[in-house]
C-alpha positions in Angstrom: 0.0 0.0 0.0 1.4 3.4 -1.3 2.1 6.0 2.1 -0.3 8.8 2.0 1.3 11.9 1.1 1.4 14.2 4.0 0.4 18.1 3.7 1.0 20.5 6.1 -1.6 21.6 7.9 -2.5 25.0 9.1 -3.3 25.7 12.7 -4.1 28.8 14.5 -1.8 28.5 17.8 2.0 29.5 16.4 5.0 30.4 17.7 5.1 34.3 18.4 8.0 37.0 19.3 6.1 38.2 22.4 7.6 38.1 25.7 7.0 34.4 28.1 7.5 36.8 31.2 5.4 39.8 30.0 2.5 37.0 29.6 3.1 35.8 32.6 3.2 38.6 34.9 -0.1 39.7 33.2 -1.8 36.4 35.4 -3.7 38.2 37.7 -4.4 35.3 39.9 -0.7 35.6 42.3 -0.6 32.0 42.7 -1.1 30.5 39.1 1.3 33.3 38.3 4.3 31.7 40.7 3.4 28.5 39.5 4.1 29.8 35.7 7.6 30.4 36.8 8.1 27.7 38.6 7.0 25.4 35.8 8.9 27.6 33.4 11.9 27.2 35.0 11.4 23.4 35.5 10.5 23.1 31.4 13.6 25.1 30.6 16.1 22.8 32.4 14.5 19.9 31.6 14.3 20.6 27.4 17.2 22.4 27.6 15.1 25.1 25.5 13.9 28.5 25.7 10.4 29.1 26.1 8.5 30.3 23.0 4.8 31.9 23.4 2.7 29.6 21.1 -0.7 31.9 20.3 -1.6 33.8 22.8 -1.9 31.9 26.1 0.9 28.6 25.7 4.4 28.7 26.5 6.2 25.8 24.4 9.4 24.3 25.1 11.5 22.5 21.4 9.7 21.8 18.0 8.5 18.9 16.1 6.8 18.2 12.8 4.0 15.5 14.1 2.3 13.4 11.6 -0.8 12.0 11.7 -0.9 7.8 10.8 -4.2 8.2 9.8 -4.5 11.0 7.2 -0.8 11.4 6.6 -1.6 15.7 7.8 1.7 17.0 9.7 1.4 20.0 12.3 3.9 21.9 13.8 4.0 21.7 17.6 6.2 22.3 20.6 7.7 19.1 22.2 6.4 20.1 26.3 4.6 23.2 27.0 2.0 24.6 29.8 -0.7 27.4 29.9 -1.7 29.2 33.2 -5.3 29.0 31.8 -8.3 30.8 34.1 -9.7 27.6 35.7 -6.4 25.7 36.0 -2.6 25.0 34.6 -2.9 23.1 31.6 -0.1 20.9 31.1 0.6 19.3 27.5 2.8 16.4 27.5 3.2 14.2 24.3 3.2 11.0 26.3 1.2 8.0 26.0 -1.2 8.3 29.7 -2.0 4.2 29.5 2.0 3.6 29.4 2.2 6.4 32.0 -0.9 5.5 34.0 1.0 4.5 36.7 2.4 7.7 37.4 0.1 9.7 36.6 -1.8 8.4 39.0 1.1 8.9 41.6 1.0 12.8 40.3 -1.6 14.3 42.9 -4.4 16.1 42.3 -5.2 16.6 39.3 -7.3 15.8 36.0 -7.0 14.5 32.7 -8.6 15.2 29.3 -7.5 14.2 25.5 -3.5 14.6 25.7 -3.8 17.2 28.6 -2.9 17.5 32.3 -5.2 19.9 35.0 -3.7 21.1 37.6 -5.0 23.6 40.3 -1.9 24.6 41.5 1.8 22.7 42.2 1.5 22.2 45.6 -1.3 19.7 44.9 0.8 17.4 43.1 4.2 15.5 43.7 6.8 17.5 41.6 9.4 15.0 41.3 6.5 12.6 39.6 5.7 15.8 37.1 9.3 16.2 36.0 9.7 12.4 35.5 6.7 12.7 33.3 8.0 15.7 31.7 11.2 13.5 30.8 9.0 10.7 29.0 7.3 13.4 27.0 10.9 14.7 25.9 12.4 12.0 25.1 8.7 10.1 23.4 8.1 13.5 21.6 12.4 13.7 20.3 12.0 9.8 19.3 8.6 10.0 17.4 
C-alpha cells in the first residue's frame, strides 16, 4: 500500500516574538502566576530550550513536525509546554497516559482530558513525579 502523502496543515496556535514573562506577569491570579515560573523554569532545564509563546496563552518548550498515521496531515507543535489557563494549569505532555498511568496516577491532584494535564496549583501534586513525566514526554516526543 502506497504511504499517504502528508500536507501541512494550518493551525491557529504558532509560535510568536512576544515576551513568556510579559504574559506571565499579566496572570492576575498571584498563585497560578508563581506556579508559571516555577514550571517555566522546570520546562527550561529539563528541554534544555527557551520558552516560545505559542498563540496567545501557551508557553512551548522545542519543535516537532507531528504526523498524523491516519490521514498522513503534519502539524507543527512544541515538544512540552503549559498554559496558566483561568480555571487551572494546563499541562501538554506528548506521552502516552496508558504507558504512564501508573504515574500519573502517583502525580496528585489533578485531572486529565485528550493529551492534557489539570492542575489547580503545584503544591497539589508531587513534583518529582511531574518532572519524570515531563522527561517521557521529551524523550517520546524527540523519538517519534
Amino acid at each position: 500500500m502506497a504511504e499517504k502523502k502528508s500536507k501541512l496543515a494550518v493551525i491557529k496556535t504558532t509560535p510568536t516574538i512576544a515576551s513568556v514573562d510579559d504574559f506571565i506577569n499579566m496572570v492576575t491570579n498571584e498563585q497560578k502566576r508563581k506556579d508559571s515560573f516555577v514550571l517555566l523554569e522546570i520546562m527550561k532545564k529539563a528541554s534544555l530550550e527557551e520558552p516560545i509563546l505559542w498563540g496567545s496563552a501557551i508557553i512551548g518548550f522545542g519543535h516537532k513536525r507531528y504526523k498524523s498515521p491516519g490521514s498522513g496531515r503534519e502539524v507543527d507543535w512544541f515538544l512540552i509546554g503549559f498554559s496558566p489557563r483561568k480555571a487551572s494549569l494546563s499541562l501538554y505532555l506528548m506521552i502516552n497516559h496508558k504507558e504512564h498511568a501508573a504515574s500519573i496516577k502517583n502525580l496528585g491532584k489533578h485531572k486529565t482530558d485528550g493529551g492534557c494535564i489539570y492542575i489547580n496549583k503545584l503544591e497539589d501534586i508531587d513534583l518529582k513525579v511531574l518532572k519524570s513525566l515531563i522527561e517521557a514526554s521529551l524523550i517520546q516526543g524527540k523519538s517519534a
